[in-house]
N, C-alpha and C positions, 0 to 999 in steps of 0.2 A: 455360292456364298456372296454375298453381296458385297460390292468393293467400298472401303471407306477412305477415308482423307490417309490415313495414317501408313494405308498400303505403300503410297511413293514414297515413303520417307524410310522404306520396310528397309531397303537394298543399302542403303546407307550405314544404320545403326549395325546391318550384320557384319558390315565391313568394318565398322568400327572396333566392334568387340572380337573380330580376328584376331584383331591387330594389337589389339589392348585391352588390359583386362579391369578397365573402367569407363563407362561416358556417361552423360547426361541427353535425355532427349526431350526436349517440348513441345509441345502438344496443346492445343487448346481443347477445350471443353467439346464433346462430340466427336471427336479425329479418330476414337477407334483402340488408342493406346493400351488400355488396361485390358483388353481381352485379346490382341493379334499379338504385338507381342513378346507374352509366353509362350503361344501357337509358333511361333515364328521362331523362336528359339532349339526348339525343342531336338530337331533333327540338325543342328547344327554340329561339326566335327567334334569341339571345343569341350561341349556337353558331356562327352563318352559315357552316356545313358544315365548320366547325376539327376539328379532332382535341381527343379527351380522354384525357387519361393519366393510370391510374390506377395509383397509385404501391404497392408491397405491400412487402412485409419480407424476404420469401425468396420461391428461387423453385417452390419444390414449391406456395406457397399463389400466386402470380402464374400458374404454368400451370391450376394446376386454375379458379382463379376466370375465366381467358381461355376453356377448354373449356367450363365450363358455361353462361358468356352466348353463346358459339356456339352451342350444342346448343340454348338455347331460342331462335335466331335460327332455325333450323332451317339454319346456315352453315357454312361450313367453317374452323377455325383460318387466320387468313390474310386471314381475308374482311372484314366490317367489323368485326372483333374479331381484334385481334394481339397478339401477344407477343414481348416483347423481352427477354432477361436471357441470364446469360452463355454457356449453351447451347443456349438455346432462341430463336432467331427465326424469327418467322411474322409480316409483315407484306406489306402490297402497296399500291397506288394508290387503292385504296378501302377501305385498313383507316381508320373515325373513331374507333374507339374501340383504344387501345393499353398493354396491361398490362405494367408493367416493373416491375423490381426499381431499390429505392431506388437501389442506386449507379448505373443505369445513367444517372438522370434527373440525376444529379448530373454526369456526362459529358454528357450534352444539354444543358444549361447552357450548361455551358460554353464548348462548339463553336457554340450560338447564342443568344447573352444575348438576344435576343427575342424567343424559343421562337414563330418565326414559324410559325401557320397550328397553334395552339394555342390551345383555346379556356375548357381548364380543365384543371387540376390537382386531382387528388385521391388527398387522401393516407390510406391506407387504415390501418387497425388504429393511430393512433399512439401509442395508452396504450406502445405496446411500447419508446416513445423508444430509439432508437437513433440510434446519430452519424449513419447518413446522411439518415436522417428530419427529423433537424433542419437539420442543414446544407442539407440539399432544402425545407424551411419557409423557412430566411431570406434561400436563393438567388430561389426563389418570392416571397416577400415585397418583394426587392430587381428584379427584375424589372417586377414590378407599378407598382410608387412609380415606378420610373423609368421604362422604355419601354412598358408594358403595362398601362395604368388599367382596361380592359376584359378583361383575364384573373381567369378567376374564378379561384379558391384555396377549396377546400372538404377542412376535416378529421374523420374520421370516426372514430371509435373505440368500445370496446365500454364501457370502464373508464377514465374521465377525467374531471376537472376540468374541461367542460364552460366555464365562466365562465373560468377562467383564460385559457384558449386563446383564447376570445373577446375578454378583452383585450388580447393577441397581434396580436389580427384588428383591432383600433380598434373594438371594440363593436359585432361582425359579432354578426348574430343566432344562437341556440342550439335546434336543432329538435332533439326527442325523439320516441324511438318506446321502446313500451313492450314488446319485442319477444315473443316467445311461449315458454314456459319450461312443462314439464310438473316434477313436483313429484320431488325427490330428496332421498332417505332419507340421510343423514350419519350415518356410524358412526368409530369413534373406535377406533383400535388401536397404542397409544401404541408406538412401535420403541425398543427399547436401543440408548444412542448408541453403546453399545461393538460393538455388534453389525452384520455389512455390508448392507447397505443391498439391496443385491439379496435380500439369504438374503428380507426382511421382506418385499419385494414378493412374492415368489415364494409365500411362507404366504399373503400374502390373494387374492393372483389363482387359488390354488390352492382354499380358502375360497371367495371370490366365482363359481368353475365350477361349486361342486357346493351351492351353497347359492341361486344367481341364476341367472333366464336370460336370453339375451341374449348378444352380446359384450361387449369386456372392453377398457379401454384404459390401458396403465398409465403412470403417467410416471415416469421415470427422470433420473438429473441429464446422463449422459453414454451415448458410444458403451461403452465398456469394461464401467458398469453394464448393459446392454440387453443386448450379447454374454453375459456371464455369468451374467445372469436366463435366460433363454435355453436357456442349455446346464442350469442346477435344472429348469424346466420340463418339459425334450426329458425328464429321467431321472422325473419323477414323474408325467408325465399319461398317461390309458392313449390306446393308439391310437385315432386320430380321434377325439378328446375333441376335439381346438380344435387351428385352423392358427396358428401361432408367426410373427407378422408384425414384423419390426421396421420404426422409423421414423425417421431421423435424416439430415441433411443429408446426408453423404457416400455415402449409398446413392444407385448409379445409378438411374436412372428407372423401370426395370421392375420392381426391388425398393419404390422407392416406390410404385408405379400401385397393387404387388401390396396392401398395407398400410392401402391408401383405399379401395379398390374394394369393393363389399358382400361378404361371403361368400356362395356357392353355400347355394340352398335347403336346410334341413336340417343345415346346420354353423355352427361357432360357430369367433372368432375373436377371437385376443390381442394385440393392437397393442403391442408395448413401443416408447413414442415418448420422445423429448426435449422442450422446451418447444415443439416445431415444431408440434405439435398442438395449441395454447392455443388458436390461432386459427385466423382464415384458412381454414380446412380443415375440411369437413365429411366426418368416417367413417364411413360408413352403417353401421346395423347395431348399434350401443355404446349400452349400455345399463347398464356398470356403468365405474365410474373408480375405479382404485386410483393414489391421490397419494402419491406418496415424499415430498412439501412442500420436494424441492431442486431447483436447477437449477443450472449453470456456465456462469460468466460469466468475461468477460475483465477483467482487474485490471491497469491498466499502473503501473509503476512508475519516475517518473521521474529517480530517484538511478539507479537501474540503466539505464534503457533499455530496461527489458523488459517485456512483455504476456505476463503468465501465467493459467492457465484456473482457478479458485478456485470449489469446490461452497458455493454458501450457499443459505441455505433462501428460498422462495419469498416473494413480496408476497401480502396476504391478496387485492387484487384478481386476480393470477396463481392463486392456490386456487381464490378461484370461477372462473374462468373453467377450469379445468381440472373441476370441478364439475360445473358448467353442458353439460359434452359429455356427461352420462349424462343429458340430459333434452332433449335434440333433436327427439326425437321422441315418446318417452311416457315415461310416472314411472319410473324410474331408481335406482341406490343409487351413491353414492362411498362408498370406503374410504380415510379418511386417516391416515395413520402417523403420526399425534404427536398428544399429549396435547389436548383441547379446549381445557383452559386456556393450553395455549399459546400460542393465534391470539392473544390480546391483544399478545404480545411479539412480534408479523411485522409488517414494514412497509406502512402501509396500501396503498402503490404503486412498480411496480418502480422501482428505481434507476435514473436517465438515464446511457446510457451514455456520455454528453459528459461527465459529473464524473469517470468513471475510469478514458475511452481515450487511448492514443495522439492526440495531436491534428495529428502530422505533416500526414497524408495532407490535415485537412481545413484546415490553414496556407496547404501549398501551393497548393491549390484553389482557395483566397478570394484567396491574391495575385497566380494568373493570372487571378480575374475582375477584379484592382484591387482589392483590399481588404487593404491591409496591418497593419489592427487589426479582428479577429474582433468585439468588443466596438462598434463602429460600426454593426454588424446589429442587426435582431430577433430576438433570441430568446426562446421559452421557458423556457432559463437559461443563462445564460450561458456560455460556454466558460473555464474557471478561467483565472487572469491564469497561477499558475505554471506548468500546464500549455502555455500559449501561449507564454512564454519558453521554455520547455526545448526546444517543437518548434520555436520557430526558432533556435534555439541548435544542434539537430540538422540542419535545414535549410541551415543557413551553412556546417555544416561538411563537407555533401558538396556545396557548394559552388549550392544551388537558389536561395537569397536573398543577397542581395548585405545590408553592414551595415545600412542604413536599412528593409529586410523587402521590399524589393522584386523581384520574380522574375526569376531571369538567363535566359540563355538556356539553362544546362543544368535549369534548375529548370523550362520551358516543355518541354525536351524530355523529361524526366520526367511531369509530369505527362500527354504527352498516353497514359502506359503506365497501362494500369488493374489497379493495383497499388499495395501504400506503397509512401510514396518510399523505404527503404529498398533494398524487394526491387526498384526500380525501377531505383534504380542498379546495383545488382548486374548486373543483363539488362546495361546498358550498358557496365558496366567488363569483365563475359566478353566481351560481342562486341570490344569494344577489346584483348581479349586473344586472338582469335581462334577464341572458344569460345562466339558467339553462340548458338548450336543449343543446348547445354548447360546457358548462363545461362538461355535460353527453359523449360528441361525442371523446372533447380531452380524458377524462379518457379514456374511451375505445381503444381508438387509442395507447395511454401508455400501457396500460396493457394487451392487446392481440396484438401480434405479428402480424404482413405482413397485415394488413388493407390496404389498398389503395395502396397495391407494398412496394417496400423495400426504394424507394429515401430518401433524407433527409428532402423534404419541409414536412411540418405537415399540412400544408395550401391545397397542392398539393394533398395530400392523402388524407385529409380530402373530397376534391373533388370527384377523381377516389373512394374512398370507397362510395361517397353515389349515383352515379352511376352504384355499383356494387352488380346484383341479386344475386349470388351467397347465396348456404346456409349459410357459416360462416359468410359473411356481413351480411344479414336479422340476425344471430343468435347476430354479434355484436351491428345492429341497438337495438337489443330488451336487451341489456347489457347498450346499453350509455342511453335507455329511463329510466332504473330502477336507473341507477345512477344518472339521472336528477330528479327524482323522490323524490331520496332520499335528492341530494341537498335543492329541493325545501319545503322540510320536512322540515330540521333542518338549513334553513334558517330564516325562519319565517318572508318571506315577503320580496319584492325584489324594487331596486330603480328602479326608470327610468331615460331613457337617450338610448343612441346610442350601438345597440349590438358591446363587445368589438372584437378586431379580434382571430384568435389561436392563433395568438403570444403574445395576451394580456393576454389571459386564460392560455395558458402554461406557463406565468414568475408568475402567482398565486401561478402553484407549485411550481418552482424552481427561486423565486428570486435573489438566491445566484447562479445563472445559468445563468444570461442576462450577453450578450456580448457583445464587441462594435469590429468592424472592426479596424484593424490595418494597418499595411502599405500598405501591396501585398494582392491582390481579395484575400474573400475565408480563411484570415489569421484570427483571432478572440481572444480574453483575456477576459475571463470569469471573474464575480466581484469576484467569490472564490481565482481568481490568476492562476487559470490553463489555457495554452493555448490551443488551439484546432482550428480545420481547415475543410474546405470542398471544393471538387476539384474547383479550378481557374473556370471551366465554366459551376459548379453550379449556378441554379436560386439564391443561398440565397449567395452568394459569394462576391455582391458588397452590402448584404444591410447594415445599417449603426448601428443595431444594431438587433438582435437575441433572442430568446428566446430559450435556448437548454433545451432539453427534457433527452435525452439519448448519450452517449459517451462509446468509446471503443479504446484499443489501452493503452499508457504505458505515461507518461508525457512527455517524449519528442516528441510525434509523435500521439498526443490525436484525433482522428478523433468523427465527429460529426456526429450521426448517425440520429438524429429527433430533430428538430429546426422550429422557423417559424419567419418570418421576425416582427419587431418590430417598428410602427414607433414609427419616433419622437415624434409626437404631442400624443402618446399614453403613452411614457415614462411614465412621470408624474403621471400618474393615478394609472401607476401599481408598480412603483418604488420609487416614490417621498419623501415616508414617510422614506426609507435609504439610502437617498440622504445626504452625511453629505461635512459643509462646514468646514473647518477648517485651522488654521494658522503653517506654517509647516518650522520647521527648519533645514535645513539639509547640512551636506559637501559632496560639490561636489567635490570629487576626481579628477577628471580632469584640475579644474583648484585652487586645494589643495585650496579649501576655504569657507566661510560660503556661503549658500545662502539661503534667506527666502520669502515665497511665501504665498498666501492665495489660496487655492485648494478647488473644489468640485468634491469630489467620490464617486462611489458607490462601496462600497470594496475594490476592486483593480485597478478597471476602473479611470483612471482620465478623468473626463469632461471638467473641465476649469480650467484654472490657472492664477494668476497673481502675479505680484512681490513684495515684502515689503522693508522696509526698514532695514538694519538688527537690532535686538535688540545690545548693549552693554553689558548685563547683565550675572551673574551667570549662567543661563542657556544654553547662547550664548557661554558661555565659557567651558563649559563642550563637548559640542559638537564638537567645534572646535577641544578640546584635544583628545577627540573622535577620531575623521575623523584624526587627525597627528600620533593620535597610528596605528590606520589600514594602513595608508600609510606608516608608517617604520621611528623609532627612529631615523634612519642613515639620515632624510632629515630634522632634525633642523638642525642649526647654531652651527655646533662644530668648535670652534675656535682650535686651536691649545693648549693655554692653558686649556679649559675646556675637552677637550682629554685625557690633563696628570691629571688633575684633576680627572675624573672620573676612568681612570687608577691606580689614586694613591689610592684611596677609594679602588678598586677591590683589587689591593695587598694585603692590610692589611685586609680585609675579608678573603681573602683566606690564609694568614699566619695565623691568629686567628683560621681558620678551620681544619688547617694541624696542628695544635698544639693542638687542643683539648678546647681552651682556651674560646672557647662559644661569642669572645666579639663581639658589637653590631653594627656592620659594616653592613649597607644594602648592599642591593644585586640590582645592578646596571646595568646589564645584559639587552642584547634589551627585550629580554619577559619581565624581571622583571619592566623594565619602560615602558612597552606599557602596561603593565597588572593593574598598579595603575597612569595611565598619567592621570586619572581624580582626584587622593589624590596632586600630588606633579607638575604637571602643570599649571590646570587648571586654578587657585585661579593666575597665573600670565598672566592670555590670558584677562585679563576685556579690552572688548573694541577694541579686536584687529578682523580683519574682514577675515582673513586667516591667512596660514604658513609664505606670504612673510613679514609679521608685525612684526613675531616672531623674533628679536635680539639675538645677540652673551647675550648680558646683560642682559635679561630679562631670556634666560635661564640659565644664571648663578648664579642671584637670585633663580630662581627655582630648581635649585641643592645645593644649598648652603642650602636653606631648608630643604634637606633631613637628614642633622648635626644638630646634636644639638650643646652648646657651649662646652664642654669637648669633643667632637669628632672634633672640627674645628680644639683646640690648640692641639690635640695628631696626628692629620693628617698631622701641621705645622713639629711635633717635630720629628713624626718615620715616616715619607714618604714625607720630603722634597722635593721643587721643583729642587735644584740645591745640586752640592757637594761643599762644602767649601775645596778647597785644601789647604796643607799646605802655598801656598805661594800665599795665598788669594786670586785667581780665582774663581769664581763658575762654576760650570759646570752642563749642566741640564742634571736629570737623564732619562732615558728612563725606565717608567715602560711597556713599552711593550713590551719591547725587550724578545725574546724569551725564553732565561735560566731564568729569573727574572730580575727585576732593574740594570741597567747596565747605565756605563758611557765610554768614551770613554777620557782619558788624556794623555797629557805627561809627559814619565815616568819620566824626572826629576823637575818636581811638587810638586811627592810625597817623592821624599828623605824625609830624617828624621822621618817616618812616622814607626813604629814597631810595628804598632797592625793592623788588616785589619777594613777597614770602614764595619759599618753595618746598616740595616733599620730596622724597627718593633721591637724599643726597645732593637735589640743588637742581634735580635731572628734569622734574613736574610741576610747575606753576600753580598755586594753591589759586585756585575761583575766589573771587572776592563779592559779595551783595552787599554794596553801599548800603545803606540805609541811613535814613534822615532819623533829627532825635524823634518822632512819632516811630519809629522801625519799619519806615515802609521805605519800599526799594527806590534808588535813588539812581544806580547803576550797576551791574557788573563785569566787573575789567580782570585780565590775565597780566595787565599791564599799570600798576599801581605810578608808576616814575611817570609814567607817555600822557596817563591819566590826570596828573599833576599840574604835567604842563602842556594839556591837550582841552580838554573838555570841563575844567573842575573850571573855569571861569563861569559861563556858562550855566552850570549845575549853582554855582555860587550865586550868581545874580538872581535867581530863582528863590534858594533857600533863603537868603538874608532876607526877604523881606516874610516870606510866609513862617522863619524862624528868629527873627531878630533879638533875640537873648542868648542865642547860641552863637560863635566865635564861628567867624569863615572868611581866614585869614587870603591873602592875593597867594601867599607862599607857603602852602597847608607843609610843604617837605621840610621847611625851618621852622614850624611852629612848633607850640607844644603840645600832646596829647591831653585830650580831657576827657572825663564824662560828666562834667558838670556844667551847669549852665553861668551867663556872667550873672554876678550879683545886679540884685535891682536898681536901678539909678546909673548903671553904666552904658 
């Protein structure tokens, strides 16, 4: 057997898990860990002949990791090495060691919380945190503490925090191995972001054939980038340059084995994978890695309801390890598409996908093991509190927890379907509609990838899958028969009537998911409110309403990825019961005014509409002030005097605030009356049917309001509308003139005058703008007295001659005021 990195780190870990019946070991990429061992374990004292199940991420990397500890048992799959995952089992009476897929061990759980005649758990690659990996950590963890102190828990990964996990474990020990890495060349080939993603891979895989030898493994974010890398390839490499391998979950098994499996002596080979190949999986043969630095990930969105597929660029631990598969086996080159100095802005490790899944499916799990608050566990990190509300807020209302989070008996009979609970209920409300077989075909279709092609119809593929022999279809046939199965189980008895269509089965799951067509083909508005689309000369593009399945892509630009036409005459059946009709008041903006209608929606969708008459009432009033606040203060009726009114208010708040003096002047400011336009308008709009109703007087009432009566008489007395001159004029003041309140007179008005006018109680010096008898500015003073006997000399010697029938006295403070001129002859 050939020795690897992982053997010297062999003597350690056993020593560990003597000792303790938890550790962590790491490992990098190549070290050996995920097939020695379980070998390693096996004969261990500890064991007394239990099984070990070794837990993986997918199952392209659980088969191949079960075949190759067979092949060196020299055994047969089945034998002391099995496999368990959704298409694949091979087990028997003498399989000890048994490779599964994380969900499945989350189903073993369950069905026996004391994972009798199990002697260890091990959880493979879990840098990759995925919900079921953790949920499988704190079922494992929960387990242990309580019926199973003698079950080891051991986690393995290539790229991790190492110590953290250990704290997880209660200060389980941390064995390393320093695994074996030949050396690779890093070159740097920055992609235009405008530019598609496939065109870049396709230049350097095409670059890396004629410049490197070796195979070639490229990573891509998704299926549709791979397909279309692909088809650039088929047209630029010459014949037999290199076999075109894709790799992505949804390929049946033969297409995968084809992709893993060495190339024939002599030829070279181009793996276009997805992140499936970070780990887990050893490619013989690759000796160059071209990194696109994206992958897509699931993004649930709990306003919506919905899990959409989002390209974001990779974790720098996710780059090296993508890296690290061009030095497997000897010095190697990676090609990576973006700028060097960009690594610093990548996340140093991928995102857990417990912060941004669906956390329905793993609600209902915990509350048939008994656990009705997630956060009672160990974890890694926690499961967010909102996220746990929402899912059992989703929960309740297909009825799986009862108000206190505890599991009913339809939420027992869901979970035992391995499925969300969503798509779980679905299986059970078709068989209760007599279209178990059906409900069995959409689940399936939902839950295993590329069934009947990639298009968007569900209806479509529905078709081309049950035309299609292929292993994986027969494997998915015998997937939607157990789901129908199980519908028809914990239906308990089915109606009659007319089998529904897919698109009637598919809005069972996703009722917060039916669309209705919008303007332009192909345009769509989902009842949740998000919109979403599918090309113009799609089949499902003109129908009149939808049933969406699945979506990808960011809200402005939401693409619909599995859908099925919905009629009309089906609506009702599957929709009807959140069809809500209601009476709906609201301002139209556009033409600043109430309008009220009687509406039937479902959500977001409006169906129908018709007009009312509008109310008069408090309510109508509130609204209206509503809709005048968001449209902008500045489009009531400001007279001219309610201008200087609301002017004259702001002064004297602002003098009281510059003084310290605290007094009780509102604050008058556009935000400040758009922020309370429902306290101090509203109560004046009874009756009125828009803005153009609203009057100069009606808002003057309504400002008048905002005074009490001690604030009316002290706003008359220190922030007058006009100045009183000495020679009984009034003159209005401007409080908005820029230095403060300011007037504009003629300067001999104010003869006899020795003290300077003042506002705010004597506190603000009123502005003064001389003016000569023509009214043109002569000066403006704060200081009328200093003025008197400072600079009117001056001003004086000036005006008498350019005015000399007008009086300009040496002593204007003891003269008399006038506004007349002297009589002629004087």
């Amino acid at each position: 057997m050939t020795r690897l990195p992982i053997d010297d780190a062999l003597p350690d870990l056993l020593a560990a898990l003597r000792q303790r019946s938890s550790a962590v070991l790491v490992a990098p990429p190549g070290a050996g860990k995920t097939t020695r061992v379980p070998l390693a374990l096996l004969d261990e004292p500890w064991t007394a002949g239990g099984r070990i199940l070794l837990l993986e991420p997918r199952r392209l990397a659980a088969r191949a990791a079960a075949e190759r500890m067979s092949a060196t048992l020299g055994d047969a799959l089945g034998g002391t090495v099995g496999l368990k995952a959704r298409f694949d089992t091979a087990v028997s009476a003498r399989t000890r060691i048994e490779v599964v897929t994380e969900g499945v061990f989350t189903r073993t759980v369950l069905d026996d919380p004391e994972l009798r005649g199990v002697a260890a758990v091990i959880f493979d690659e879990y840098h990759e945190r995925s919900l079921d990996a953790d949920a499988g950590l704190a079922l494992a963890l929960d387990v242990q503490g309580a019926f199973r102190p003698d079950l080891r828990v051991l986690v393995m990964s290539a790229t991790l925090d190492g110590a953290r996990v250990a704290g997880l474990l209660d200060g389980a020990p941390v064995v390393e191995s320093r695994g074996r890495a030949f050396p690779v060349d890093t070159r740097w080939i920055p992609r235009d972001p405008d530019a598609r993603v496939e065109d870049a891979v396709a230049d350097a895989v095409v670059r890396a054939l004629r410049s490197e030898p070796g195979s070639v493994l490229a990573f891509l974010p998704g299926q549709g980038e791979i397909a279309r890398t692909a088809t650039l390839l088929a047209g630029r490499l010459k014949a037999g340059e290199a076999e075109l391998a894709p790799l992505y979950g949804a390929l049946d098994r033969a297409a995968q084995d084809r992709a893993v499996r060495p190339s024939p002596a002599g030829t070279r080979k181009v793996v276009l994978a997805t992140s499936i190949a970070e780990s887990s999986l050893t490619i013989e043969g690759i000796r160059v890695v071209v990194d696109s630095g994206l992958a897509r990930v699931p993004r649930y969105e709990p306003d919506l309801g919905l899990t959409r597929l989002e390209t974001v660029r990779v974790s720098r631990a996710s780059a090296d390890q993508r890296r690290g598969r061009a030095g497997r086996t000897e010095p190697g080159t990676c090609y990576r598409l973006w700028a060097e100095a960009a690594d610093g802005a990548m996340p140093p490790f991928a995102r857990p996908e417990m912060l941004d899944a669906d956390l329905s499916g793993l609600v209902l799990d915990l509350a048939t093991w008994g656990v009705a608050e997630p956060g009672t566990l160990r974890w890694l990190d926690p499961p967010p509190v909102p996220a746990v509300a929402e899912a059992k807020k989703l929960l309740r209302g297909i009825g799986a927890l009862d108000p206190d989070g505890a599991v009913t008996a339809e939420g027992r009979s869901l979970a035992r379907i391995a499925a969300p609970p969503r798509v779980a209920r679905m299986v059970v409300e078709a068989a209760r509609r007599g279209a178990a077989g059906l409900g069995g075909e959409v689940a399936a279709l939902l839950v295993e990838r590329g069934l009947g092609g990639t298009g968007a119809d569900a209806a479509d593929r529905l078709e081309r899958w049950r035309r299609d022999r292929s292993p994986k279809s027969e494997n998915a046939r015998g997937l939607a028969r157990r789901f129908a199965k199980a519908g028809r189980a914990a239906a308990g008895g089915a109606a009659a009537g007319a089998e529904p269509s897919p698109g009637a089965v598919l809005a069972l799951a996703f009722p917060d998911r039916i669309a209705k067509a919008r303007g332009k083909p192909g345009e769509f508005l989902l009842a949740n409110g998000r919109a979403a689309s599918v090309e113009p000369h799609d089949p499902l593009a003109r129908a009149p309403f939808l049933a969406v399945g699945e979506l990808a892509g960011r809200a402005s630009s939401t693409r619909i990825l599995l859908a099925a036409a919905l009629g009309t005459d089906e609506f009702d059946a599957v929709a009807g019961g959140a069809v809500r009709t209601a009476d709906e008041l609201s301002f139209d903006p556009a033409r600043a005014a109430l309008s009220a209608r009687r509406t039937t929606r479902l959500g977001a969708i409006l169906l129908g509409e018709s007009n009312l008459p509008l109310p008069g009432d408090d309510a109508a009033a509130l609204v209206l002030a509503d809709g005048i606040g968001r449209l902008g203060i500045d489009r009531l009726p400001w007279s001219k005097a309610l201008s200087q009114w609301r002017d004259r208010v702001a002064f004297l708040r602002a003098a009281a605030l510059q003084t310290g003096d605290g007094e009780p002047w509102p604050d008058l400011s556009d935000a400040a009356l758009r922020d309370t336009v429902a306290d101090w308008l509203a109560p004046y709009l009874l009756g009125m049917a828009g803005l153009r109703d609203v009057g100069a007087d009606a808002l003057g009432l309504a400002l008048d309001g905002l005074l009490d009566r001690a604030l009316h008489r002290r706003l008359d007395t220190e922030a007058p509308t006009h100045f009183e001159a000495p020679t009984g004029s009034r003159v209005p003041v401007d409080y908005a003139a820029e230095g403060g309140p300011a007037i504009a007179v003629r300067v001999q008005e104010l003869f006899g005058l020795s003290r300077h006018p003042a506002l705010a109680g004597g506190r603000v010096p009123l502005t003064l703008q001389l003016l000569s008898p023509a009214h043109r500015p002569i000066q403006i003073t704060r200081d009328l007295p200093g003025f008197w006997r400072g600079s009117w000399g001056a001003v004086r010697s000036e005006m008498r001659g350019r005015y000399p029938r007008h009086p300009w006295p040496e002593d204007p403070a003891a003269a008399a005021p006038t506004m007349r001129a002297k009589p002629r002859g004087t």
